[in-house]
N, C-alpha and C positions, 0 to 999 in steps of 0.2 A: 811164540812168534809175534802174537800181537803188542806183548811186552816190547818186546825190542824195535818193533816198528814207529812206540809211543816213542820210546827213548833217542830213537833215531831223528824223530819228528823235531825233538826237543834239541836236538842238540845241533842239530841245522838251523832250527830260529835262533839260537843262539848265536850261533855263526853271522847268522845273515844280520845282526844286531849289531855284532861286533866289529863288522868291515869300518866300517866309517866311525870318525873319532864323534861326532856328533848325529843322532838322529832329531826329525822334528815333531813335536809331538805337543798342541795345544801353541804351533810359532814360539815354541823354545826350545832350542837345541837341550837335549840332558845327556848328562856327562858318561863319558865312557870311562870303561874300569882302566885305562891306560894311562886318562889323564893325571898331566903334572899338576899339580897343587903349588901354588906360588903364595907364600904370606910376603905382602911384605912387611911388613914388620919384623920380619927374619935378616932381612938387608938393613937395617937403622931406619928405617922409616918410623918417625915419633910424631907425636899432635905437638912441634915448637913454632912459635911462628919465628923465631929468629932464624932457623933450620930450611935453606931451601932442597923440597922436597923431589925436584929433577932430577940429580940422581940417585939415588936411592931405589928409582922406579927402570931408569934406566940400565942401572948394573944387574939389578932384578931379571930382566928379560933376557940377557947378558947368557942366561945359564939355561934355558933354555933355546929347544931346535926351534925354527922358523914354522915348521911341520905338524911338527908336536903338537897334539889336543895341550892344552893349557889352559887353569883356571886364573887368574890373577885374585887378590884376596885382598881390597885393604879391612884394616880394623877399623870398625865405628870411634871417627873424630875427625877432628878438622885440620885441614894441612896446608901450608903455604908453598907456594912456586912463583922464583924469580927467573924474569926473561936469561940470566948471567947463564947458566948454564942449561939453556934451553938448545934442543937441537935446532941446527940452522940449516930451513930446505929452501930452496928457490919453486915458489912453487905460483902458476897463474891460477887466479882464483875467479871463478864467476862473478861478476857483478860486484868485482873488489879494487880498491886501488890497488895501484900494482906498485907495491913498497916491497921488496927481495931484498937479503932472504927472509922469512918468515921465522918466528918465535914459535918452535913448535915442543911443547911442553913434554907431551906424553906423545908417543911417535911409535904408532907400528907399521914397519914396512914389511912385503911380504909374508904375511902371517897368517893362517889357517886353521881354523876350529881354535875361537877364543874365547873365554868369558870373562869380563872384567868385572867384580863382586865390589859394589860400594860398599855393602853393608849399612845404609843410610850417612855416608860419610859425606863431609863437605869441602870440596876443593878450593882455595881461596888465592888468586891470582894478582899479581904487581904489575900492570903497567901494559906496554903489548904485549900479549901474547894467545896463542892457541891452545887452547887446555887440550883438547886429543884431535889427531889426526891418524886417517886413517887410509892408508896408500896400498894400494895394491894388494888388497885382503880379501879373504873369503871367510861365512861361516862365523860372524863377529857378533858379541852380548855385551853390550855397554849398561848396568842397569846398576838402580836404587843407588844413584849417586846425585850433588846438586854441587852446581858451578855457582861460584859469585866473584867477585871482586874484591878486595881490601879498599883501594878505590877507585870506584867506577871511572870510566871513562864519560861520562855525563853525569849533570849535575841536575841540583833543583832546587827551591828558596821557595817558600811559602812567604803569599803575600800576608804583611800586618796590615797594611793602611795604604791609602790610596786617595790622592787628590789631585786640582790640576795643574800639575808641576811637577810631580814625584810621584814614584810608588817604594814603598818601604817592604823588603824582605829580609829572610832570616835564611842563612843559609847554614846548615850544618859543616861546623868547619873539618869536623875530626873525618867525615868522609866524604868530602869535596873541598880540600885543602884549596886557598886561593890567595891571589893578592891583588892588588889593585893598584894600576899604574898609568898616569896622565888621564886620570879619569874611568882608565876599561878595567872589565875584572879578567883577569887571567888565570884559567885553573891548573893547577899541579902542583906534583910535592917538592920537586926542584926548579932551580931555574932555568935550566935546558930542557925541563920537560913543560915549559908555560905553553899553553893554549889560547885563545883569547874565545869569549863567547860568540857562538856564529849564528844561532837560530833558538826558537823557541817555540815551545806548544803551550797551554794552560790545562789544566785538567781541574776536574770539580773534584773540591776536598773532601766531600761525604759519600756522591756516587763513584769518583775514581774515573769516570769517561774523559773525553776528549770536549772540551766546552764547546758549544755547537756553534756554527758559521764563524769558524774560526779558523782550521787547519793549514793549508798553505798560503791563506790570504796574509797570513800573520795576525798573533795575537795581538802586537803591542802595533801593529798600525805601521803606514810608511815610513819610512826613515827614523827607526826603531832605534838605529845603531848608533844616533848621533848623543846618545844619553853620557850621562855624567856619574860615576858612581863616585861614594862618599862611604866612607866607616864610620859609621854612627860608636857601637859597640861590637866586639868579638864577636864574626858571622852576623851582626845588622848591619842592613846598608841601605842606603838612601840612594836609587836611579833617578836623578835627576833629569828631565825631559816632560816639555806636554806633550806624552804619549796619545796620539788618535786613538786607538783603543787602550782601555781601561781593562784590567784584568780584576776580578771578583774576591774581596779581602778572605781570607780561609781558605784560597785556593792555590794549587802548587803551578812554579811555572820550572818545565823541565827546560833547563839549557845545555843544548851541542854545545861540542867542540873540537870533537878530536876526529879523525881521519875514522872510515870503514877499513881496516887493513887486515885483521885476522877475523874468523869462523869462532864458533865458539866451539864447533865439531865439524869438523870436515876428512869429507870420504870422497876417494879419488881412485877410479879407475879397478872398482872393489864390486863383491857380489854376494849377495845374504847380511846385509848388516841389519840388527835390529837395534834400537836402541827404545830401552824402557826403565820406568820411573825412575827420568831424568831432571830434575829442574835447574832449571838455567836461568838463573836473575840475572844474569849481565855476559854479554859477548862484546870485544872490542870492534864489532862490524856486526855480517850475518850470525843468525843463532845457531843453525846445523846449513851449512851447503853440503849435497852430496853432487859430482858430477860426473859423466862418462861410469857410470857406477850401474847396478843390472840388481834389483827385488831388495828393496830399504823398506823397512819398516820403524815407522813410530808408535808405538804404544805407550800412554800414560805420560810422553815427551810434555816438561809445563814450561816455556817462555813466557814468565809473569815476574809482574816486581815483587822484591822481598819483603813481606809485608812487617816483618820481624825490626828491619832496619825503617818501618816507613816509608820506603822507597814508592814510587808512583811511577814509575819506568819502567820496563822488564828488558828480557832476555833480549839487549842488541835490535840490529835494524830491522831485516825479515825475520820470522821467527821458523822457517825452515823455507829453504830455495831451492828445487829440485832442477839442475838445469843440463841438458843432454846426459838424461838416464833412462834406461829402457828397463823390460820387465812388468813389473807389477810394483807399485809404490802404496803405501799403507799408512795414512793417517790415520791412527782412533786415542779415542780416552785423551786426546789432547787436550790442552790452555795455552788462550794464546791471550795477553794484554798489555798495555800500556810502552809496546815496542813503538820505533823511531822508522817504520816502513811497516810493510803488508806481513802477517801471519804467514801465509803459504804461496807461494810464487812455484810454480810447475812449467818452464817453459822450454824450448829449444835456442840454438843460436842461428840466426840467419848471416850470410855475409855477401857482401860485393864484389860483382867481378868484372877485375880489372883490364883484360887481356882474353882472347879467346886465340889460341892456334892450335887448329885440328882438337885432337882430343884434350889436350892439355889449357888449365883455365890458372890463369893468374889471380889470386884473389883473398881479400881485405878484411878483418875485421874491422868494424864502424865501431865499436861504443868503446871508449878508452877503458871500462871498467871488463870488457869481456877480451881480451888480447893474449895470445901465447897458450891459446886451447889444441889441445892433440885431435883435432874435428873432425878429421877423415880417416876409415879405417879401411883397409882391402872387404871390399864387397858390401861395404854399407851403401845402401839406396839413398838418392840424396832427390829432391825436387827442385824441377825450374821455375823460378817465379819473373814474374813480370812486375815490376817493380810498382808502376802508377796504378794499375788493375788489380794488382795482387792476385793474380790468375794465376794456377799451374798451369805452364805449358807442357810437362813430360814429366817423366821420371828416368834418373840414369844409377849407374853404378860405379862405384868410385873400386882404382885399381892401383894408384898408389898416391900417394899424402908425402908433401914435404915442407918444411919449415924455412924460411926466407928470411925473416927475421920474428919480432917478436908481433907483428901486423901484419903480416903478409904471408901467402904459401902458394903454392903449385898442386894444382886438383889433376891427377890423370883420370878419366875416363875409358869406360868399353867401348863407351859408342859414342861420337858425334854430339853437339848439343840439338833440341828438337828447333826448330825452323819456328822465329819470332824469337827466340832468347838474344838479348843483344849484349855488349858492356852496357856493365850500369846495372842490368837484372841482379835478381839473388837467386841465391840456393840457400835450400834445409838441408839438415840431414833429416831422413825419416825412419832410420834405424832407431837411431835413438832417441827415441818418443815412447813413453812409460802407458801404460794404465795405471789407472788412479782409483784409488777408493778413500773417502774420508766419510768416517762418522764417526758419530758420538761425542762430539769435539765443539768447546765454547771456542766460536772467536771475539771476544771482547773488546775493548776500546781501545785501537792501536791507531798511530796516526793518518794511515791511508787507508787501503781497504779493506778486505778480509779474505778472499783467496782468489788466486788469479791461475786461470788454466787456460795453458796453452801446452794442448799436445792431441794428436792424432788418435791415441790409443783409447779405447774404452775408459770413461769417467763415469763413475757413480759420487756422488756428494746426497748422504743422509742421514738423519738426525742428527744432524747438528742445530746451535743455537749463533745464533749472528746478532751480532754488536758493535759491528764494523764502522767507526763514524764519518767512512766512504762506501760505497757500493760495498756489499756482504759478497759479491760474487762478480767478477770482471773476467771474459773472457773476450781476449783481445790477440794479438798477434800484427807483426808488420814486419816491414824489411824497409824501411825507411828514417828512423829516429833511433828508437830501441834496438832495434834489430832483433826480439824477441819471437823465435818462430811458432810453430804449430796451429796450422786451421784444425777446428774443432769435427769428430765427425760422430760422434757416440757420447752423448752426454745426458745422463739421469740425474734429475735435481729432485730428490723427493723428501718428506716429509723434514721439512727445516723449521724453524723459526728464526723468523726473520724481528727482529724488534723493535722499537721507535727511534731508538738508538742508531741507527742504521741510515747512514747519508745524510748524517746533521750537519757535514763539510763538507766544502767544494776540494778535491782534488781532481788529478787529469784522468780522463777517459768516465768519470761516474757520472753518466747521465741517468741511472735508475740503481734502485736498490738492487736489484739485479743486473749489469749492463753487459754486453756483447758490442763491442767496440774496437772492432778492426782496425788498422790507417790504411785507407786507401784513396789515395790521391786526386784520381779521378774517376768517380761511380756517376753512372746516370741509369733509366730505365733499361738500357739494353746490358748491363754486367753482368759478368756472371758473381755468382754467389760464393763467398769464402769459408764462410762455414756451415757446417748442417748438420741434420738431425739432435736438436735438443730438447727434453724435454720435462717440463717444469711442472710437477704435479705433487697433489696431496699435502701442499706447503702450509703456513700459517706466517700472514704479514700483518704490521701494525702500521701502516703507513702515518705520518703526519703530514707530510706535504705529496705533492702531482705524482711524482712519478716513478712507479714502482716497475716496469719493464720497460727495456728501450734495447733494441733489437737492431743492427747493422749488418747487410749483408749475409743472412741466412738461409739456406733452402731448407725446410722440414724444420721450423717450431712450436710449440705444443704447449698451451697455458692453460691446464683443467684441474680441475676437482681442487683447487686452492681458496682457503678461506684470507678476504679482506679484512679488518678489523682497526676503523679509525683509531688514531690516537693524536690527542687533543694535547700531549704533554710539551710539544713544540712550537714556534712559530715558523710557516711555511716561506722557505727562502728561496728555490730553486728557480733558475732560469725557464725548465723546461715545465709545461701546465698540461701535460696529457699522462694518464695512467701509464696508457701503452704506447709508444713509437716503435714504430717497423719504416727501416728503411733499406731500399733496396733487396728486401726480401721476398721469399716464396714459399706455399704452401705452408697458412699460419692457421692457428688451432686455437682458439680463445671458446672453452667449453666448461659450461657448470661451475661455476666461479664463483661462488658467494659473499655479498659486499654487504658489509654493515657498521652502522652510522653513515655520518657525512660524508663518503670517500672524494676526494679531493679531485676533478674533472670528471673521473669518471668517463674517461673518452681515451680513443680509438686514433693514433694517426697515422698515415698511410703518408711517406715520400719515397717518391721512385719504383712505389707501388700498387700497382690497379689492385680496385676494390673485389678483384674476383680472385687473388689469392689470399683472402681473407675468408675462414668460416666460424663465425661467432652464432653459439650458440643460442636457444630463445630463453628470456627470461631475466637478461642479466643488465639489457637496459643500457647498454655502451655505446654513447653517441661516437660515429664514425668521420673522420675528415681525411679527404684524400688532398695531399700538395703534390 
């Protein structure tokens, strides 16, 4: 009896193992005895690069159910994909220009319990396009694969010599193809595909950072553009211009060109995607967007330059952008460097409303880059914001969503808006607002900041290292410019390093190596507070210059147990000369804080807020100014 009771036992977990094509186990699905086995290499898929590799992958999928557990297999080598027979979707993309329809390489639509096996293989891409998309899927393994380019969509020229008249670079031709016409250099392999140069960074050719008090001010100085190029020899050129700034002989200068128009991974409308040991040296836009999508995980994901090719640029402009995705979102084991925007962007979409009758609200996407989102779903919770205050005034529930055109739509409500919401105000959605976790994750030296949260949901940010040569950490939100929503209400900032590295440039909203930088139009001592409960402890800062926190509009923040540690490696540039800035804040916490060497003011400033929501603890020596 007790025999058969084991036997019983066992053959019920077996069961209960077997219902689902995928269990999770260590956050990797493992495979069930059902699944399909896909080589492709079975379908003509070869390492040619004359061969483009689109379909091959595509007739592959062809043979299998949409349903079906399925492993996908390539063989270890490197493969080329041209836009020519790339699938064509019209798809709106977060914080992308809106170029339709898109070049979407590898495409799964409707697809359920997948795992895609690089086998450390290397995807090598022509021109625009989207190496993988991922539409309305569940249950997705993207791993031990890396993206690159054949040729990038940005370039770069190491300077040889530098005087004041010219700066003489070398540009590799064979993977930044160029020509030079009435003087400009225009990059591409054809000539419907010329570009012309539009911006520049410099980066230091032995550290690889971003050269300091450089960033959006521009490297090469005012009227940059008026330069004159020359062909000295194959790939040397002579820029002719008395450039205002000088850029550092040995040092690379990366040049824009090309439009943001594709993701390098993009997930849409999808739920359980993981994606791991990924590297992504080059995206022709964002690195991964996921949006409207529900528990993404990155693990071991690397947006960095190819150090193999020399490269000083990585993986595209943000190196992942989470934007209206709910659940639980999962940064670790990440790298993120030398990208053309922010690391990690986690925010919501705010919009304007145009019209108010009865329950029904007419209303607008503002930022041309976010336009033609599916934003309201039956029974998602949305917020009323007052646009100058950035106040919520209520919360409603949305009961049906329609489309008007590609900027416009129809919000039905349950109920009424709350009394004070007028035209002009905005709404969030606050359904879809994620939790966040990131650790263990370098952000290196990328051209803006290093990670930006904006979302309601519970945020932990720790052990990580930050190199950001803007603010290492921006938490921001508005409904007036960006349109980027989420006030912050749950946020642990613990044990980081923050490094000297850290706000060597002026970009928008870094007023401190850590900054909380709302837009609110009109704040004075009587507002209320946008965001709250943050808390910043157990960290490790190298400051060189003033100002290491700067705080807007917060109720409950919290600066304890964090060691200071001057660094002398920079010269202090920053407009702002106070440690700490609180403005328009309440209930602040500056406790046990240990500062060593010369720390830079070393003080305390209070605007728009009395000195009694301030409790600084003894011994730490922080001179106090209230404005």
């Amino acid at each position: 009896m007790r025999s058969f009771r084991k036997l019983f036992i066992i053959l019920l977990l077996f069961a209960v193992f077997s219902v689902n094509a995928f269990k999770v186990i260590a956050n990797e699905p493992v495979q069930a005895p059902d699944t399909v086995v896909v080589y492709l290499k079975d379908f003509g898929l070869n390492k040619t690069r004359e061969r483009d590799c689109t379909g091959f992958v595509n007739e592959a999928l062809k043979t299998v159910g949409d349903n079906k557990p399925t492993k996908l297999v390539f063989t270890s080598g490197v493969y080329h994909f041209y836009p020519g027979q790339s699938n064509k979707r019209p798809y709106f993309e977060s914080n992308t220009t809106d170029i339709n329809p898109r070049n979407c390489a590898i495409l799964f639509e409707n697809r359920k319990n997948l795992v895609i096996e690089g086998n450390g293989s290397t995807l090598v891409f022509h021109g625009q396009m989207q190496p993988f998309t991922f539409d309305n899927c569940q249950n997705v393994l993207l791993r031990n694969i890396s993206i690159d380019w054949e040729h990038p969509l940005i370039a770069q020229a190491q300077v040889l010599s530098v005087n004041e008249k010219s700066i003489r670079v070398n540009i590799d031709v064979k993977q930044f193809p160029f020509r030079i016409d009435e003087g400009k250099i225009l990059f591409g392999t054809t000539k419907d595909e010329l570009k012309p140069w539009k911006s520049t960074m410099e980066f230091d050719g032995a550290g690889r950072f971003v050269v300091p008090q450089t960033g959006d001010r521009g490297c090469l100085g005012k009227d940059w553009e008026n330069y004159q190029a020359e062909n000295i020899l194959p790939g040397i050129v002579d820029l002719k211009y008395p450039f205002l700034r000088k850029p550092a002989v040995g040092n690379y200068l990366v040049m824009r060109f090309a439009d943001r128009v594709h993701s390098g991974i993009f997930i849409q409308n999808s739920r359980n995607i993981t994606i791991k040991n990924v590297n992504l040296y080059h995206a022709t836009g964002l690195g991964a967007l996921a949006q409207f999508s529900e528990n993404i995980t990155f693990d071991g994901y690397r947006a960095i330059p190819n150090r193999a090719k020399k490269r000083y640029f990585g993986g595209g402009d943000d190196g992942i952008q989470i934007s209206n995705c709910r659940g639980l979102v999962t940064i670790k084991n990440c790298e993120f460097a030398g990208l053309m925007d922010d690391p990690v962007n986690v925010h919501g979409t705010s919009v304007k409303v145009l019209e108010i009758s009865g329950k029904q609200l007419k209303c607008k996407f503002m930022h041309e880059q976010s336009i033609g989102l599916n934003w309201g779903h039956t029974g998602d919770k949305i917020g009323f914001i007052e646009n100058n205050s950035m106040q919520t005034l209520g919360t409603g529930e949305v009961t049906a969503f329609k489309a008007i055109d590609n900027e416009t739509f129809l919000l039905t409500l349950k109920s009424p808006v709350p009394a004070g919401f007028e035209v002009g105000d905005a709404l969030e959605n606050l359904t879809w607002s994620p939790d966040l976790n990131v650790s263990d994750n370098r952000f290196g030296s990328c051209r803006a900041r290093g990670l930006l949260v904006s979302t309601p949901g519970k945020v932990v940010i720790e052990n990580n290292i930050f190199e950001s040569s803007g603010s290492a950490i921006l938490i921001c939100g508005d409904a007036n410019y960006w349109y980027e929503s989420g006030a912050v209400t749950d946020v642990l900032i613990q044990n980081n390093t923050f490094t000297e590295l850290c706000n060597t440039s002026s970009y928008q909203f870094c007023e401190g190596i850590i900054s909380v930088y709302p837009e609110i139009p009109e704040m004075n001592e009587k507002s209320g507070q946008f965001h709250r409960n943050i808390r910043i402890t157990g960290n490790t800062f190298h400051p060189f210059d003033y100002p290491v926190l700067y705080a807007k509009s917060v109720d409950g923040i919290i600066f304890s147990n964090n060691k200071l540690i001057k660094s002398n490696r920079f010269e202090p540039y920053h407009h702002r000369k106070y440690t700490f800035t609180f403005e328009g804040c309440k209930n602040i916490a500056l406790e046990n804080n240990i500062f060593e060497g010369d720390i830079l003011g070393k003080s305390i400033l209070l605007k728009h807020t009395p000195a009694t929501e301030l409790k600084s603890g003894t011994g730490q020596n922080l001179m106090v100014k209230v404005d």
